[in-house]
N, C-alpha and C positions, 0 to 999 in steps of 0.2 A: 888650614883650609881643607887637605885632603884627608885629613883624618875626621872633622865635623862633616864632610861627605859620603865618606864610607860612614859614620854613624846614622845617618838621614836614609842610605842605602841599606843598612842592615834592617832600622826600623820601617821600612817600605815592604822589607819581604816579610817581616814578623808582621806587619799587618797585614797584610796579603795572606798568609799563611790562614790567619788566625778566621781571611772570609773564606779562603776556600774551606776549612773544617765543615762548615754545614751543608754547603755541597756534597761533600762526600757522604756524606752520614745520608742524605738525600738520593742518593744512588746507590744503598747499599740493598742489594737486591729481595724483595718483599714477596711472602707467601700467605693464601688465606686457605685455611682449613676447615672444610664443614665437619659439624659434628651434633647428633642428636644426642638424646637420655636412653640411655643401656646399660643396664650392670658390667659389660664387654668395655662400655668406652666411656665410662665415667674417670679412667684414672688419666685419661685424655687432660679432664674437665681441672684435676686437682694435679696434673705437669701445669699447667699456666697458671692457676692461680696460686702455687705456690715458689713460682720463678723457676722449674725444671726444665722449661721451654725455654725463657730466655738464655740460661746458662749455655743449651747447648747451641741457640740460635749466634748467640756471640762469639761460641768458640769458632764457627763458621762463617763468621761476619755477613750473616743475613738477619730477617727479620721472620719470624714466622706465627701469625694470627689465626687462635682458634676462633671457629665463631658457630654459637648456638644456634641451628637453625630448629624451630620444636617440632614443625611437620619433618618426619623422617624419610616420606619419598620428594619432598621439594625438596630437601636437602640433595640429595641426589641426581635428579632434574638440574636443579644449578649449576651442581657439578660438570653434568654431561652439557650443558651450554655455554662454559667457560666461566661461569658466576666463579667458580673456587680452581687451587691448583688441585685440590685435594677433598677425601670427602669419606666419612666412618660408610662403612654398608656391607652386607652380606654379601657370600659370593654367588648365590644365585641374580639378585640386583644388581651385581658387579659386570656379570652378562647380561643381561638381560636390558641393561638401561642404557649405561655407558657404551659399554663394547657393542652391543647394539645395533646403539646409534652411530659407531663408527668411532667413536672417542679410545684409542690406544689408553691402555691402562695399565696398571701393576701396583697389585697388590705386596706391597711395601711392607707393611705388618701383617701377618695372621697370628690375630689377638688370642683367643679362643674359639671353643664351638662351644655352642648350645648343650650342656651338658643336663637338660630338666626346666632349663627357665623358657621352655614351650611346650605345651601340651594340651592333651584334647579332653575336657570335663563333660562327665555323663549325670543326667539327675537319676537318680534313684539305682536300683540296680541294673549290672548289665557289663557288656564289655566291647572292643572294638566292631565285632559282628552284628552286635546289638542296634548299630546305627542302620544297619541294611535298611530301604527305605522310610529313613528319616531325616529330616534336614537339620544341616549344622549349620549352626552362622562362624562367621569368619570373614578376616581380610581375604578376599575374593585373588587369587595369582600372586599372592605374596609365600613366604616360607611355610605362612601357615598351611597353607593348601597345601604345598609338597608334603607338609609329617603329614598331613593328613591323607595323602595318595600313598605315602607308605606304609602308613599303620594299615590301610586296608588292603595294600598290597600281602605286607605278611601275614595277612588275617585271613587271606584267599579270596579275598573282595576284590573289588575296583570302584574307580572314583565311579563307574555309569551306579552302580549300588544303592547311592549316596548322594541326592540333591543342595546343591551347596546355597546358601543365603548370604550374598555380599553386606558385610555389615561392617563402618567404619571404626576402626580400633577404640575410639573415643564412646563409642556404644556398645560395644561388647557384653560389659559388663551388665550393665545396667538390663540389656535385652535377655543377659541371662536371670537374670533377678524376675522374670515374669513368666507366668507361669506357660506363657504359648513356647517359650525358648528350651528345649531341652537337652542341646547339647554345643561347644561352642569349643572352635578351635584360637586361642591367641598365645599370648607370652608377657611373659612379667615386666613390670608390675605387677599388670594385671589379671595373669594368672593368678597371682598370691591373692589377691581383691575376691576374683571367682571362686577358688580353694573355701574362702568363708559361706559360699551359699550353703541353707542347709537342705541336706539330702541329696549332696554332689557327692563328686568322687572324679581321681583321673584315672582316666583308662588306657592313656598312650603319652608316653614322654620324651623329649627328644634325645636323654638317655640313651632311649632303644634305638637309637639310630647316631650314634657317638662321630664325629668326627665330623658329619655330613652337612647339617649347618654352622656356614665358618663366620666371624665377624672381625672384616679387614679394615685395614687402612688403606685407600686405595688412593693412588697419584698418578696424576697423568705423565705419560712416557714418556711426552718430548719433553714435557719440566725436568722430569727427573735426570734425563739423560743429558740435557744440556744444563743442571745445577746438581751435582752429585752430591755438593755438602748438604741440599737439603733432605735426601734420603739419609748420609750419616747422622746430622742433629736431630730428624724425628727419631731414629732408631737407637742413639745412642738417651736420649729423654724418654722412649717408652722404658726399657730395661732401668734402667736407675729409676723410673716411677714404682715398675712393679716389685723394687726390691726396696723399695719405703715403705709402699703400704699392704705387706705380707708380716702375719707373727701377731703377738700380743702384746707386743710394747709401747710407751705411750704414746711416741710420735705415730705410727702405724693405725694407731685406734685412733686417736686424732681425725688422723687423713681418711681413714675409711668412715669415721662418723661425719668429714664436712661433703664426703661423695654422696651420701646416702642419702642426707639433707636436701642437697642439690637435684638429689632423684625422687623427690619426694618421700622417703621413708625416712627409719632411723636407722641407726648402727645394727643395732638387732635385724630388722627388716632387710640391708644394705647386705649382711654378710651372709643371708638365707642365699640370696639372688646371687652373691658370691659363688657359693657353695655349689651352683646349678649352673654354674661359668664352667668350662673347664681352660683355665688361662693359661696357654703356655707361658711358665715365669719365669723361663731361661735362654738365652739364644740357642742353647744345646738344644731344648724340648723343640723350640720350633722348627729346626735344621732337620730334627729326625722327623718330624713330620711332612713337613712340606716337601720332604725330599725320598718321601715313601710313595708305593704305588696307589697307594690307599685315595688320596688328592685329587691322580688322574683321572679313575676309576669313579670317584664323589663326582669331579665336574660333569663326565660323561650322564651318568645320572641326572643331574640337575639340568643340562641341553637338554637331553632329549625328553624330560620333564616338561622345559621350557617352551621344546619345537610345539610337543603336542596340544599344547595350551595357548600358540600362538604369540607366544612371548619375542619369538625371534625375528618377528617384520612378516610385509607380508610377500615379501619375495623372499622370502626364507624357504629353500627347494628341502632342507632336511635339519640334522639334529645338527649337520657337523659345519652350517654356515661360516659359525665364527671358529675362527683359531683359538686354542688355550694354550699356552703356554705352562710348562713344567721345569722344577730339576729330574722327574722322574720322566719326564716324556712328555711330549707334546698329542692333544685330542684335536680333531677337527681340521677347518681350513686351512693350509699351510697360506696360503696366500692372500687370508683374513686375519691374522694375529693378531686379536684387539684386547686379549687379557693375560697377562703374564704374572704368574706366580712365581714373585726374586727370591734367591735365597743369598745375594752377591751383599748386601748392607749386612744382616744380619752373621754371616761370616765372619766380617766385620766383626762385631758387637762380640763372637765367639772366643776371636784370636785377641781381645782386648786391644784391636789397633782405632778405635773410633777415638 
């Protein structure tokens, strides 16, 4: 009798057991990640679809969902209203939108910068001084406008020089295809689309300005800091993506022909826009950068880009409203710190403890 009891008692808890399992699995803590199309953050796109995200989200026993949004500043938007924990964007965007609007941020990864895949196309002959009053179209307070305040900056211009024509990304191109359009600032794509009109040519690249535009990962601060495993799992899934899909080998061609695909191009096409990346593709590369003066010196630039242009609210008294946060130093508001460039995951990633 006591023994068919204890067996009745055993199989009580093995069932018991077997309903609390989906409970748990049910409170295993959940992350959603915006993400647009960017040669920068396509290998985002091919970590989840080829299980690089879940590996490392399991190692962590969380969950973590990319999700494609195609407008790239509603991406963003979202982000800054609690739509995502997370969210791909530049780091001009990065202040400007988020940090802002008061959203605590840290930029988690800094992927690459713009190494050519943005730049300013001239018709016929000429060169940066050549625009002195002439209108350019462009996304109207985006990155484009900044190369473009700098290419006329080192050209002994200024933006007053230069009448600018807000034109949305999605027409760029096309408006450069007509003959009233002759000169137009965006980034690839569709730059590579523009490169074909005939009797163009680029006059300024963001090359000439190496380091300056960055394209992050960016997470919000209290997630991050109250879920640390989900900065390790993105970080320890970005470095293992970008050491799949570098080199000539099949897997590698592969993965860069299904990003490519997914970005509207081909392989060929995918690895141009590559080339115009410059990807940090080692936690070593990023650590020496982000932890150079170079950084501090880019955000301060990009504020007071940003003040001038009214990017920063409009009780925004100067350039240095918001705090930036550094490993090389800190710019701006101490007592506004709403963007923080970590170097504390990726260390991580360095010493192989992720």
């Amino acid at each position: 009798m006591i023994k068919a009891c204890q067996r009745l008692l055993l199989s009580a808890l093995c069932f018991a057991a077997l309903l609390a399992q989906p409970a748990l699995a049910a409170t295993k803590p959940t992350f959603k990640i915006a993400w647009s199309i960017y040669a920068g953050w396509m290998p985002w796109d091919f970590a989840q679809q080829s299980g690089i995200i879940k590996k490392w989200a399991d190692k962590y026993g969380i969950n973590i969902q990319f999700v494609q949004v195609n407008d790239y500043i509603e991406s963003v938007n979202q982000y800054t209203s609690g739509g995502f924990d997370g969210c791909t964007m530049t780091n001009m965007d990065a202040l400007t939108i988020p940090a802002t609007g008061g959203v605590d941020s840290t930029a988690l990864i800094v992927g690459d910068y713009s190494n050519g895949n943005d730049g300013i196309m001239l018709k016929g002959a000429g060169d940066v001084k050549s625009l002195k009053g002439q209108p350019v179209n462009l996304v109207e307070l985006s990155v484009s406008q900044y190369l473009l305040a700098r290419a006329l900056e080192k050209s002994g211009l200024s933006e007053k020089d230069v009448p600018v024509v807000n034109t949305a990304d999605a027409d760029l191109v096309a408006a450069f295809g007509t003959p009233a359009v002759k000169s137009i600032v965006t980034w690839n794509p569709l730059l590579a689309e523009a490169k074909k009109q005939p009797d163009s040519h680029e006059i300024f690249s963001s090359a000439q300005i190496p380091g300056e535009i960055l394209d992050l990962l960016v997470v919000n601060s209290k997630t991050l800091q109250a879920h640390p495993e989900l900065g390790k799992a993105l970080t320890g899934a970005w470095y293992e993506t970008l050491n799949a899909i570098k080199g000539n080998g099949a897997d590698a061609i592969k993965a860069r022909t299904f990003m490519g695909k997914e970005a509207g191009t081909d392989l060929q096409g995918f690895d141009q826009q590559l080339a115009a990346t410059y990807l940090f593709a080692t936690p070593q590369q990023t650590l020496a950068f982000v932890g150079s003066p170079q950084l501090k010196t880019t955000m301060q630039s990009v504020a007071e880009f940003s003040f001038k242009h009214g990017l920063l609210g409009q009780g925004a008294a100067n350039a240095e409203t918001v705090g930036i946060t550094t490993p090389a130093g800190n710019w701006g508001n101490p007592a506004n710190q709403k963007l923080r460039f970590s170097d504390e995951f990726v260390k991580l990633a360095a010493a192989n403890k992720l």
